[in-house]
PDB file with one MODEL, atoms N, CA, C and O in Angstrom:
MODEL        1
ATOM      1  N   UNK A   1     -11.794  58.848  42.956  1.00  0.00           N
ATOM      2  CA  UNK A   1     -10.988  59.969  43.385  1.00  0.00           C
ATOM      3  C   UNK A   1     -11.554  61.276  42.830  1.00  0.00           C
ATOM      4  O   UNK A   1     -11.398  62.221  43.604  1.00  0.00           O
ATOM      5  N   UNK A   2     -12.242  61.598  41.555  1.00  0.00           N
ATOM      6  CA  UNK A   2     -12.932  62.523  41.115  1.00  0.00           C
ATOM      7  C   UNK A   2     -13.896  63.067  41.947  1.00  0.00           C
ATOM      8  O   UNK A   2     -13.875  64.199  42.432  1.00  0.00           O
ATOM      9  N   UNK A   3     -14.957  61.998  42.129  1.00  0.00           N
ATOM     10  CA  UNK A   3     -15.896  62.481  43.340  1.00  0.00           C
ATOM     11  C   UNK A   3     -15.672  63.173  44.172  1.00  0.00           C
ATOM     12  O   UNK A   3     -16.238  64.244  44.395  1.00  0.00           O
ATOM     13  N   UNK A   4     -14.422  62.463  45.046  1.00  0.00           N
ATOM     14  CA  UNK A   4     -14.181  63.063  46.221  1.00  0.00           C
ATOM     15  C   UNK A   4     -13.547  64.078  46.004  1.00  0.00           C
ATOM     16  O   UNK A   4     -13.809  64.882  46.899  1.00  0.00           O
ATOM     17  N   UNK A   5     -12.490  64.694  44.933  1.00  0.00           N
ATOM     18  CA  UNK A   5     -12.536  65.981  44.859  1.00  0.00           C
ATOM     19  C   UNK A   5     -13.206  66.968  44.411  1.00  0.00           C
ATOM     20  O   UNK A   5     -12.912  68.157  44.287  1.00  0.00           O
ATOM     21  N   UNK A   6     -14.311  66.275  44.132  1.00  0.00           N
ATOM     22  CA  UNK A   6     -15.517  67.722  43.211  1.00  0.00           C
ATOM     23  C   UNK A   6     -16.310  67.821  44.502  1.00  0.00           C
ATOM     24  O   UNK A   6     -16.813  68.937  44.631  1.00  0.00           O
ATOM     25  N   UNK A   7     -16.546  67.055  45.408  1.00  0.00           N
ATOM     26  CA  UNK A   7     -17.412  66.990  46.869  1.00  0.00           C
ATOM     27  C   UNK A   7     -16.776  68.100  47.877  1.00  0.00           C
ATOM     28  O   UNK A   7     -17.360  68.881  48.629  1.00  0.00           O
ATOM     29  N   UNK A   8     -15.256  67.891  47.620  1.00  0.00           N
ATOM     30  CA  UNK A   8     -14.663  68.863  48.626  1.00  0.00           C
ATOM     31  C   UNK A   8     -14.337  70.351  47.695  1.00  0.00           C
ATOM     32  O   UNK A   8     -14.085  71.407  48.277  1.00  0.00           O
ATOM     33  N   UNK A   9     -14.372  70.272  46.617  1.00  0.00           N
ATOM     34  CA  UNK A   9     -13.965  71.879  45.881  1.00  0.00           C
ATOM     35  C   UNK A   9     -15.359  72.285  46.300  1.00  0.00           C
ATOM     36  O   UNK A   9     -15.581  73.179  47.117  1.00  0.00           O
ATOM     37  N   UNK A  10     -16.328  71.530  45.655  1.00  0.00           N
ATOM     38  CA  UNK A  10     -17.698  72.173  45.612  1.00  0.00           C
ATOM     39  C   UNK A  10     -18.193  72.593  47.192  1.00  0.00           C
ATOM     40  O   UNK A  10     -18.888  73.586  47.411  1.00  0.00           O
ATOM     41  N   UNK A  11     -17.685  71.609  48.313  1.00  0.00           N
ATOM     42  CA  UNK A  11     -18.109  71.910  49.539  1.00  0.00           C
ATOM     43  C   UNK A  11     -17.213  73.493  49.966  1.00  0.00           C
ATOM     44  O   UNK A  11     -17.685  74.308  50.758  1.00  0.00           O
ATOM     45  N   UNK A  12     -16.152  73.636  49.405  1.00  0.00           N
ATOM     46  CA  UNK A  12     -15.389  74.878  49.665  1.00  0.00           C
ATOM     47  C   UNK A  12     -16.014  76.056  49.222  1.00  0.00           C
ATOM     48  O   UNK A  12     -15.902  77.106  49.854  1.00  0.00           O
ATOM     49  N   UNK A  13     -17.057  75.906  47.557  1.00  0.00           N
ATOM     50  CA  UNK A  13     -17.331  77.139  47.304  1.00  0.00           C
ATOM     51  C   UNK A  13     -18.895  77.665  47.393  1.00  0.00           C
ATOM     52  O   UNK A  13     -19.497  78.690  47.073  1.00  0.00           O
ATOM     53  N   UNK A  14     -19.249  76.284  48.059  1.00  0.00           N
ATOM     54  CA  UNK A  14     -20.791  76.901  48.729  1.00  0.00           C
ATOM     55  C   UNK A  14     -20.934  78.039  48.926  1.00  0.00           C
ATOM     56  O   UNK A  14     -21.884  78.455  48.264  1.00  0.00           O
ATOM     57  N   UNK A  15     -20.244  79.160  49.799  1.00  0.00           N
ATOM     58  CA  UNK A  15     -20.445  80.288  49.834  1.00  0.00           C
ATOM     59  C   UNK A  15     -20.396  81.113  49.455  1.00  0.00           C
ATOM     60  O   UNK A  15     -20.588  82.233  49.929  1.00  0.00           O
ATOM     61  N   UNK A  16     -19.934  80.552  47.827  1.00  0.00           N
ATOM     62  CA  UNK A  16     -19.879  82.225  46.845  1.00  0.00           C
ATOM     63  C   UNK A  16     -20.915  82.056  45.971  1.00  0.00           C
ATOM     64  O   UNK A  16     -21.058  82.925  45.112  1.00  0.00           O
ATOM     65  N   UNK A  17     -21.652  81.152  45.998  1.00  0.00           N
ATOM     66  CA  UNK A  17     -22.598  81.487  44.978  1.00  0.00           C
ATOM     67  C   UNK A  17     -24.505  80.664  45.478  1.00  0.00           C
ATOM     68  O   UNK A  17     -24.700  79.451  45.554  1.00  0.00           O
ATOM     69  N   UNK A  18     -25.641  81.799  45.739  1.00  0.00           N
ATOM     70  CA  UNK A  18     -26.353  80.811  46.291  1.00  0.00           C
ATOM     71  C   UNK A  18     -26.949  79.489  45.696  1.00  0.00           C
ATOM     72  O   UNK A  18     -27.628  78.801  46.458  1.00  0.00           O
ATOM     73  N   UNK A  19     -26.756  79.062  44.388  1.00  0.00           N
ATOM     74  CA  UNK A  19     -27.158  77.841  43.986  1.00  0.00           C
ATOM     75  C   UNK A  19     -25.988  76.282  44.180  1.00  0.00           C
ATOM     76  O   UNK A  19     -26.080  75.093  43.874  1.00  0.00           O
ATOM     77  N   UNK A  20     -24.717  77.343  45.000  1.00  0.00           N
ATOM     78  CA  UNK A  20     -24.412  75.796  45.048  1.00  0.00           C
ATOM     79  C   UNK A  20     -24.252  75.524  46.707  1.00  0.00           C
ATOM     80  O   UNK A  20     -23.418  74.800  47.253  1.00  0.00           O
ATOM     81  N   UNK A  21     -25.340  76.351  47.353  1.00  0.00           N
ATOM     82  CA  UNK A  21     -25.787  76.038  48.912  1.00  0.00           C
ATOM     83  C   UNK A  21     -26.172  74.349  49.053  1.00  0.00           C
ATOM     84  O   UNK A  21     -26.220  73.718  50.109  1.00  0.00           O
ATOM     85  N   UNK A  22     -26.443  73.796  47.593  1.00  0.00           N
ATOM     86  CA  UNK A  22     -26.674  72.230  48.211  1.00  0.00           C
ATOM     87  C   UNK A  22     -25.804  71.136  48.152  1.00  0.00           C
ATOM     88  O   UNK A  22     -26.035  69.928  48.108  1.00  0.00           O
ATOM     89  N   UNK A  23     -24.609  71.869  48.160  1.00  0.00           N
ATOM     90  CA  UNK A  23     -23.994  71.130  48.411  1.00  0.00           C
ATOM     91  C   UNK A  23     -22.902  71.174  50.096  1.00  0.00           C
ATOM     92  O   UNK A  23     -22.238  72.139  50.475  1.00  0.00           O
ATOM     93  N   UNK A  24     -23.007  70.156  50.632  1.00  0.00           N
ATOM     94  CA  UNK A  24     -22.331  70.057  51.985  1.00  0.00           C
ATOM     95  C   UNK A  24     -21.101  70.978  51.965  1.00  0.00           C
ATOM     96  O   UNK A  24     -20.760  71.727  51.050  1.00  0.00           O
ATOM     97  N   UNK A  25     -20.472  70.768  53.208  1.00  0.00           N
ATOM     98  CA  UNK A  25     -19.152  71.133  54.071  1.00  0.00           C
ATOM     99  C   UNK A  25     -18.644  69.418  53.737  1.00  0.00           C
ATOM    100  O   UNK A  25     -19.302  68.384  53.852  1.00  0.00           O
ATOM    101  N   UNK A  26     -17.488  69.586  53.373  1.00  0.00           N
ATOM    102  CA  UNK A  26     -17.303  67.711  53.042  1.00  0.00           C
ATOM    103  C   UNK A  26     -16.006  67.567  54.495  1.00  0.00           C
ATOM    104  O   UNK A  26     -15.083  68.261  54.920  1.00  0.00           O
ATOM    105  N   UNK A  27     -16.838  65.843  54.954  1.00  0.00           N
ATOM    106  CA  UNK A  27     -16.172  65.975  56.504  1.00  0.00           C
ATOM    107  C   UNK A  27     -15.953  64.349  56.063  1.00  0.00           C
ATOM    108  O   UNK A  27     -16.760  63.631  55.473  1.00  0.00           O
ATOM    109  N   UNK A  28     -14.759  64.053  56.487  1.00  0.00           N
ATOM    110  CA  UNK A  28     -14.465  62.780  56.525  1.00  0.00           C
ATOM    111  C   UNK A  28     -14.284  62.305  58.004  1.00  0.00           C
ATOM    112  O   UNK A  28     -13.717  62.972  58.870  1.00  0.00           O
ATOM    113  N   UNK A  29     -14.837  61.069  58.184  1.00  0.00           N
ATOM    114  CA  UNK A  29     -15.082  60.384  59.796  1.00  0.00           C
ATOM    115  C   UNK A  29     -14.198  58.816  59.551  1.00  0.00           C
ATOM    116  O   UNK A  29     -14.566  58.070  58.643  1.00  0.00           O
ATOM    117  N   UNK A  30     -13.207  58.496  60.314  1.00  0.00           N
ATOM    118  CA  UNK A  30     -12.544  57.350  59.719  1.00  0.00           C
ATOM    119  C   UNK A  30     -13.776  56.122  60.558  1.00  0.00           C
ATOM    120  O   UNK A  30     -14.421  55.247  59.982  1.00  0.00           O
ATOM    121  N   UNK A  31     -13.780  56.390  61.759  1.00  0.00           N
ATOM    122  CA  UNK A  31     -15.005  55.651  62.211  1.00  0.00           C
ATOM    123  C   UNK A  31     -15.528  55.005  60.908  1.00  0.00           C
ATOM    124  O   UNK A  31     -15.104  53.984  60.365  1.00  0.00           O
ATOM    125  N   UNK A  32     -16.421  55.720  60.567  1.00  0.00           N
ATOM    126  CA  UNK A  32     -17.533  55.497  59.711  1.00  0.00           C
ATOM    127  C   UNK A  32     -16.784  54.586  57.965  1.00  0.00           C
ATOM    128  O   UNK A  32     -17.315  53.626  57.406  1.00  0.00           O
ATOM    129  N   UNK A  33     -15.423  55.341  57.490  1.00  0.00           N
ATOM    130  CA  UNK A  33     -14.816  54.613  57.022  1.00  0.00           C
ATOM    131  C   UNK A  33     -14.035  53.344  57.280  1.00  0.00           C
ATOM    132  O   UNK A  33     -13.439  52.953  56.276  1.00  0.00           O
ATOM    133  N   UNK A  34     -13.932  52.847  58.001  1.00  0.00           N
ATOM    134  CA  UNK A  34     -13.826  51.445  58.588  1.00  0.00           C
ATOM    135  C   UNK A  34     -14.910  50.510  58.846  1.00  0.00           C
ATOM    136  O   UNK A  34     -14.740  49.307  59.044  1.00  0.00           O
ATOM    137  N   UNK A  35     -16.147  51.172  58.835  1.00  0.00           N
ATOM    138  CA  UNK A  35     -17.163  50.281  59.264  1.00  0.00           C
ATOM    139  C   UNK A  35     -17.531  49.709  57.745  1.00  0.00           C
ATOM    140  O   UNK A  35     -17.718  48.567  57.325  1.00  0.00           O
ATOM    141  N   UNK A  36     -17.560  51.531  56.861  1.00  0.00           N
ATOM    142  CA  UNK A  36     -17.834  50.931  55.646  1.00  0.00           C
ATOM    143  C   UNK A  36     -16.771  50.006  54.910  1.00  0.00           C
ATOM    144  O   UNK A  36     -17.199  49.481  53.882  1.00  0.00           O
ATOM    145  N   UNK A  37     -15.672  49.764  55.205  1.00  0.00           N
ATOM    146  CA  UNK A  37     -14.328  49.177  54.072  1.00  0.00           C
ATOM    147  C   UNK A  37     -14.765  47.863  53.991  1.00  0.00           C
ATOM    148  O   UNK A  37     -14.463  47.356  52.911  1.00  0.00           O
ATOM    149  N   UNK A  38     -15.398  47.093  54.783  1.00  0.00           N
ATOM    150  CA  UNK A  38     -15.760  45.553  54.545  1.00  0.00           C
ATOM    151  C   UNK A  38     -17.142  45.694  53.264  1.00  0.00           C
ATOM    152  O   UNK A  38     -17.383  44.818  52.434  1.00  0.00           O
ATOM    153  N   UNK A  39     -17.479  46.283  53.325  1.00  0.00           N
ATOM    154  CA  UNK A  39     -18.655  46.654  51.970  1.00  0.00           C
ATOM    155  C   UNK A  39     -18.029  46.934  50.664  1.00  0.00           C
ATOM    156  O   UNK A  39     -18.290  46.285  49.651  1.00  0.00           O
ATOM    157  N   UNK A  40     -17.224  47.881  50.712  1.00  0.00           N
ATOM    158  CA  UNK A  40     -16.256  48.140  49.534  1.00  0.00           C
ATOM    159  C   UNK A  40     -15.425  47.240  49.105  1.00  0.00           C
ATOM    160  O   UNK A  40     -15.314  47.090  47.888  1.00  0.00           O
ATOM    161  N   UNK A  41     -14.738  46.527  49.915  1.00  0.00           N
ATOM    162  CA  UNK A  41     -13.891  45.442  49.613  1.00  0.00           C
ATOM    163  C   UNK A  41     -14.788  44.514  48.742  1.00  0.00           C
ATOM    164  O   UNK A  41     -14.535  44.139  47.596  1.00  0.00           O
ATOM    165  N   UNK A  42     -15.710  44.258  49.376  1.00  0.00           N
ATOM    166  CA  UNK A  42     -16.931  43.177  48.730  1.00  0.00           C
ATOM    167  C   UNK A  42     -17.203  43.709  47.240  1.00  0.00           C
ATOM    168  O   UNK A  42     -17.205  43.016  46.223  1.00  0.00           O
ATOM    169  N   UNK A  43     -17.383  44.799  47.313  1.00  0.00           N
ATOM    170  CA  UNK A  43     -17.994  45.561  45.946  1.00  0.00           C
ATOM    171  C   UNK A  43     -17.012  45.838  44.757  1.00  0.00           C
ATOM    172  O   UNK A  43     -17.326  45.781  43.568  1.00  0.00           O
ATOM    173  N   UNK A  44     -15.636  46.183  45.313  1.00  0.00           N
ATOM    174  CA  UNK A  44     -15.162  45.980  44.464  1.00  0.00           C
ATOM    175  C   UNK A  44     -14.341  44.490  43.716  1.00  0.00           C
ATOM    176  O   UNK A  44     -13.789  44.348  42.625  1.00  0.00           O
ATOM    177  N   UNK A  45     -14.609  43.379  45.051  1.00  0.00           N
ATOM    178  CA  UNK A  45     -14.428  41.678  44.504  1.00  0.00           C
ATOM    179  C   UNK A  45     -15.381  41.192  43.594  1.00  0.00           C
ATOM    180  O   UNK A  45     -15.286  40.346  42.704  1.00  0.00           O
ATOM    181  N   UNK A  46     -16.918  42.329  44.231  1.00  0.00           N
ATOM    182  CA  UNK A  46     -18.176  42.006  42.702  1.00  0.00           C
ATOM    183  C   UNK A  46     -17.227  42.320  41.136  1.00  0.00           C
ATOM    184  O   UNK A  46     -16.858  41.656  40.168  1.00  0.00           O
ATOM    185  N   UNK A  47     -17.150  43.458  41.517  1.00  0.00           N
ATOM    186  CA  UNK A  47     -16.949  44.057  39.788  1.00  0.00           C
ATOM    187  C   UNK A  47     -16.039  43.240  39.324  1.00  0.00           C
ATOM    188  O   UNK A  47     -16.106  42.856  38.157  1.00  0.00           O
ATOM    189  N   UNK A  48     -14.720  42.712  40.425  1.00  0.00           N
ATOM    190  CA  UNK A  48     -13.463  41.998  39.835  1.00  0.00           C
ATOM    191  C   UNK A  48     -14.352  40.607  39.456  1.00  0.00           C
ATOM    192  O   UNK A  48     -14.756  40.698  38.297  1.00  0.00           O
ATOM    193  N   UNK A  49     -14.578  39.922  39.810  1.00  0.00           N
ATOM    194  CA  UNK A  49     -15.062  38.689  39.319  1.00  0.00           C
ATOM    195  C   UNK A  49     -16.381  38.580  38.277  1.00  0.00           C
ATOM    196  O   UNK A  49     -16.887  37.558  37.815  1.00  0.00           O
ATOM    197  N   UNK A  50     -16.668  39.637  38.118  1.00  0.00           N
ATOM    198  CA  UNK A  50     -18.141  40.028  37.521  1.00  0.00           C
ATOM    199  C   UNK A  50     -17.261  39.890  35.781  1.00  0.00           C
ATOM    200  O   UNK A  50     -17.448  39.166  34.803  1.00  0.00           O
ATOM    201  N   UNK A  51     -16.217  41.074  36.131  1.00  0.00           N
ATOM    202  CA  UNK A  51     -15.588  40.880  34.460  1.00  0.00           C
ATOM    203  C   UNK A  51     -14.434  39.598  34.470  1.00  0.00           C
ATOM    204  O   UNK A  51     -13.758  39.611  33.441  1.00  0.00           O
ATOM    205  N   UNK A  52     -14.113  38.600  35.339  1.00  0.00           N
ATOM    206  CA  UNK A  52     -13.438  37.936  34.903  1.00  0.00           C
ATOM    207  C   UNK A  52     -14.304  36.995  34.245  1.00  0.00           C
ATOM    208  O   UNK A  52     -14.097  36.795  33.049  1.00  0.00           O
ATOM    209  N   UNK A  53     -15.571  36.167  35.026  1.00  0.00           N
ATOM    210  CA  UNK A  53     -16.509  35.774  34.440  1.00  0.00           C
ATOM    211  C   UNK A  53     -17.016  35.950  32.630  1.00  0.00           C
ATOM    212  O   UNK A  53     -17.473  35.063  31.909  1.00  0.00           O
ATOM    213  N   UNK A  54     -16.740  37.398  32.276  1.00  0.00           N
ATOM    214  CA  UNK A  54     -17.238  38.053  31.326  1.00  0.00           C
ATOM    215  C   UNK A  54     -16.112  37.660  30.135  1.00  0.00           C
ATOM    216  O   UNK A  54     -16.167  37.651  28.905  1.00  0.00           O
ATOM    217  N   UNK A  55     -15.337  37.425  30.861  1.00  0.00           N
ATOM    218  CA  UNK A  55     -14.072  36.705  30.065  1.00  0.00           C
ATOM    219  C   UNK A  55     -13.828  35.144  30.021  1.00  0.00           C
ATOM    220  O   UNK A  55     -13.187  34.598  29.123  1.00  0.00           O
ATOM    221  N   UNK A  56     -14.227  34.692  30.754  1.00  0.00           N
ATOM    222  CA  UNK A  56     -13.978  33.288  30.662  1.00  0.00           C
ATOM    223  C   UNK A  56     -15.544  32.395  30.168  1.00  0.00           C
ATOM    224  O   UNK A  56     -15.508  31.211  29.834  1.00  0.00           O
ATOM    225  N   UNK A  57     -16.866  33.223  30.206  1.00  0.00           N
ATOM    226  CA  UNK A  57     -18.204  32.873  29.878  1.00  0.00           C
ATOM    227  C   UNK A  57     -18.642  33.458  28.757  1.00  0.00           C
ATOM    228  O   UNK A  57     -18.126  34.538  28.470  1.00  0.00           O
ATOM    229  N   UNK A  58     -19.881  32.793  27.696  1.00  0.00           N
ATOM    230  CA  UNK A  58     -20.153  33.627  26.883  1.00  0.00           C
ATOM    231  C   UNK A  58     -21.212  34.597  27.876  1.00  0.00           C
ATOM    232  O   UNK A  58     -21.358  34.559  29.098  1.00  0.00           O
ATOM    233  N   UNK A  59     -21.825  35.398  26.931  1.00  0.00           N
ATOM    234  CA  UNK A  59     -22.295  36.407  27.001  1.00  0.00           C
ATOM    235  C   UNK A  59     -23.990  36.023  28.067  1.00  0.00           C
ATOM    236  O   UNK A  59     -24.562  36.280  29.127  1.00  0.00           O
ATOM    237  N   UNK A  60     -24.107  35.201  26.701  1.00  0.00           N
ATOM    238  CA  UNK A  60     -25.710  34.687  27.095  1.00  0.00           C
ATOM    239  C   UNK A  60     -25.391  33.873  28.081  1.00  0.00           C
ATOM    240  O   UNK A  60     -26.456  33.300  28.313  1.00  0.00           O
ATOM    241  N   UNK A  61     -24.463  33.387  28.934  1.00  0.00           N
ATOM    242  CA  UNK A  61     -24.954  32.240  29.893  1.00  0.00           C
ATOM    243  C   UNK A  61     -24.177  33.296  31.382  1.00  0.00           C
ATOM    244  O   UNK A  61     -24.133  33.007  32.578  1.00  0.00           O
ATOM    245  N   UNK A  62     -23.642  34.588  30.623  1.00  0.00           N
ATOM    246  CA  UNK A  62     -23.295  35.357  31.910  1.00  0.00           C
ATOM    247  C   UNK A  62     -24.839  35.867  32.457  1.00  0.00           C
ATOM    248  O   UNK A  62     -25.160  35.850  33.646  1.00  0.00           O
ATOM    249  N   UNK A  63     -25.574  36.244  31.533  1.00  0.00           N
ATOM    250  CA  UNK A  63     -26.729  36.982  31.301  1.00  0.00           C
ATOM    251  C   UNK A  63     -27.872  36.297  32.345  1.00  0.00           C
ATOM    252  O   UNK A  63     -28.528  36.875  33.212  1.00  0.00           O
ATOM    253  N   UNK A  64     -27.883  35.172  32.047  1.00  0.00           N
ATOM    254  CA  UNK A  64     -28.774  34.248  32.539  1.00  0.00           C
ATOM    255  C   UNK A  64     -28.364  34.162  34.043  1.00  0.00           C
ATOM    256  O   UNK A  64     -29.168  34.314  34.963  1.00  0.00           O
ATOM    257  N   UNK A  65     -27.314  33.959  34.169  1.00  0.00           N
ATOM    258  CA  UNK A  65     -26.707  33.614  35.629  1.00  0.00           C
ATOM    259  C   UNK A  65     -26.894  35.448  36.331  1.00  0.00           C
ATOM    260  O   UNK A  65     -27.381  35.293  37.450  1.00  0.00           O
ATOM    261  N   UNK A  66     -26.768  36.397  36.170  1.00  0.00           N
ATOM    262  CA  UNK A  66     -26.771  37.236  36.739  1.00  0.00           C
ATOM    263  C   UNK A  66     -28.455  37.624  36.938  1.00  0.00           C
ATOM    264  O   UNK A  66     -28.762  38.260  37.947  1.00  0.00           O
ATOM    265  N   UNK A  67     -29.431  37.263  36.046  1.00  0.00           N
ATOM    266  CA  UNK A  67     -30.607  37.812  36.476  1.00  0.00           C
ATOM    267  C   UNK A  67     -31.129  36.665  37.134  1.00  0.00           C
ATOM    268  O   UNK A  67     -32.317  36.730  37.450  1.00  0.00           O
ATOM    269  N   UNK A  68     -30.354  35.385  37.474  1.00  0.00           N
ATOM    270  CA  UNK A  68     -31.231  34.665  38.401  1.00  0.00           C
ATOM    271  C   UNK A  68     -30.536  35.407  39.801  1.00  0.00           C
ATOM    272  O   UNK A  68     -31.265  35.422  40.793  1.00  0.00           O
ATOM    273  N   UNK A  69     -29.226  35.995  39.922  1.00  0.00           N
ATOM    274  CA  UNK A  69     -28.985  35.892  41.715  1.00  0.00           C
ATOM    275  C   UNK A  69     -30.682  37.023  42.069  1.00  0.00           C
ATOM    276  O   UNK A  69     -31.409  36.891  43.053  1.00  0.00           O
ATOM    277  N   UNK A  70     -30.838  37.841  41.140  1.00  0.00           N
ATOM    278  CA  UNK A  70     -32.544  38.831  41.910  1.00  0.00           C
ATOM    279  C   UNK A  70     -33.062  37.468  42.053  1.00  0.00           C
ATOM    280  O   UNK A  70     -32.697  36.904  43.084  1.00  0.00           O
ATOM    281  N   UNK A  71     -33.987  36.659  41.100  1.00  0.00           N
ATOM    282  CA  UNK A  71     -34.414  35.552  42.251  1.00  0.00           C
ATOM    283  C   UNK A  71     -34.131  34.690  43.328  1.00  0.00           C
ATOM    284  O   UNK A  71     -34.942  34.098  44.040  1.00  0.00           O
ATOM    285  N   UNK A  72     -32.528  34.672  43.396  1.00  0.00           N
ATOM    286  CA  UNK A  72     -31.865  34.016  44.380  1.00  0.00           C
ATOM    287  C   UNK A  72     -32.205  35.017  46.034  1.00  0.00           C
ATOM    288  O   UNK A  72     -32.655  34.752  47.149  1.00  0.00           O
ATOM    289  N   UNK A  73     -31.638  36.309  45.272  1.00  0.00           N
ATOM    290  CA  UNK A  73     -31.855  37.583  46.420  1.00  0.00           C
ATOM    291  C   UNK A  73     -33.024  37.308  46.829  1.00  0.00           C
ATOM    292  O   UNK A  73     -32.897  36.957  48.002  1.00  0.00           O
ATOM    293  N   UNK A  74     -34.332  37.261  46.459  1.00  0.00           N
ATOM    294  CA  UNK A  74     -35.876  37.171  47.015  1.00  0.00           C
ATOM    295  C   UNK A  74     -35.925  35.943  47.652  1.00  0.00           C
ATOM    296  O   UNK A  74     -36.148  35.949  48.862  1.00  0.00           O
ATOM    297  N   UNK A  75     -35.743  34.772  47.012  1.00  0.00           N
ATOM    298  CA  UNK A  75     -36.219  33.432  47.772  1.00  0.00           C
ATOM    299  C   UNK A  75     -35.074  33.776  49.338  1.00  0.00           C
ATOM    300  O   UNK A  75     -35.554  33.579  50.455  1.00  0.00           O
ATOM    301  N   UNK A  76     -33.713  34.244  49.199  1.00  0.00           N
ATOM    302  CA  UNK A  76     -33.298  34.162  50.352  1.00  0.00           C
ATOM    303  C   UNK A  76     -33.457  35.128  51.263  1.00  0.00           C
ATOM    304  O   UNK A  76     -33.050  35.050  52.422  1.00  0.00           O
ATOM    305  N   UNK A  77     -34.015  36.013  50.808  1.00  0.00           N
ATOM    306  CA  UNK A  77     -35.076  37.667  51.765  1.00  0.00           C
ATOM    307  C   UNK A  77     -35.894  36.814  52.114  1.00  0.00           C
ATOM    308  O   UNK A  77     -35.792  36.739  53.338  1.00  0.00           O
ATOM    309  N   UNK A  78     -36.942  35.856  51.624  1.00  0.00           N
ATOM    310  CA  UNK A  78     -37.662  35.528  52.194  1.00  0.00           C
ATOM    311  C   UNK A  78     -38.009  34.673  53.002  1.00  0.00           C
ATOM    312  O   UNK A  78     -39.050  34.707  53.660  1.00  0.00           O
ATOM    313  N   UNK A  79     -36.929  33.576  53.040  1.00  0.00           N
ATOM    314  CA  UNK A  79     -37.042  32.508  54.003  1.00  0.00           C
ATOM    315  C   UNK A  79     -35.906  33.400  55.555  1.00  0.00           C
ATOM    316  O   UNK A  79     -35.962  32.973  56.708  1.00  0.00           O
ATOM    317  N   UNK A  80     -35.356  34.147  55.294  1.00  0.00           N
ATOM    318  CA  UNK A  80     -34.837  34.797  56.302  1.00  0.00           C
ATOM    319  C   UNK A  80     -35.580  35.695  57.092  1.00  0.00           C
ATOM    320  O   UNK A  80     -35.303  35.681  58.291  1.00  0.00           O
ATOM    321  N   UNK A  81     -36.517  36.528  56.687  1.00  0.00           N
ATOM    322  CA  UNK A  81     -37.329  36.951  57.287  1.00  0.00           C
ATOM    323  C   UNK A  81     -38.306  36.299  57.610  1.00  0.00           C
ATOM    324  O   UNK A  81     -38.847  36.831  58.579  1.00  0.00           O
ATOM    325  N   UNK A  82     -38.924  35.204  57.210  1.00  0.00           N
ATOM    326  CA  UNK A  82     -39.842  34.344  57.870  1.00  0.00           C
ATOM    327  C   UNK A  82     -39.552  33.397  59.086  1.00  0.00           C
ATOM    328  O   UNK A  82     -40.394  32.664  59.606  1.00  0.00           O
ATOM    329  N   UNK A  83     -38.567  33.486  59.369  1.00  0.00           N
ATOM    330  CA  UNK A  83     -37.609  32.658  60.316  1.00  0.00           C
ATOM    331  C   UNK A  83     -37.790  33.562  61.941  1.00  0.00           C
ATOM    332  O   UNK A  83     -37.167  33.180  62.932  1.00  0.00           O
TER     333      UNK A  83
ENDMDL
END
């Protein structure tokens, strides 16, 4: 919720000062928010299960399990694109 209000103050005062020209006109499209909500939902079920894990596992065997899904991610990039 911070973001999105420093995106829209800051998009409001673009025009009083020229260094904060880089920042946009802030435009919300629900389109585009609906397409994205199945991503977010996902992302925020990562983080939820990421720390329940963190609670119910030690440390070192969370550790281990999270830097294998990058090799999991590659072996399954790669037999999918070879297909």
């Amino acid at each position: 919720m911070v973001a999105v209000v420093a995106c829209i103050v800051l998009g409001k005062l673009r025009g009083m000062h020229p260094a904060m020209e880089m920042f946009p006109v802030f435009q919300y499209d629900f389109a585009v928010a609906r397409t994205v909500l199945p991503l977010s939902i996902v992302f925020v079920g990562m983080i939820t299960f990421n720390n329940l894990c963190l609670k119910l596992v030690g440390v070192a065997f969370y550790n281990v399990g999270r830097s294998m899904t990058t090799f999991f991610n590659v072996v399954r990039h790669y037999n999918a694109s070879s297909q």
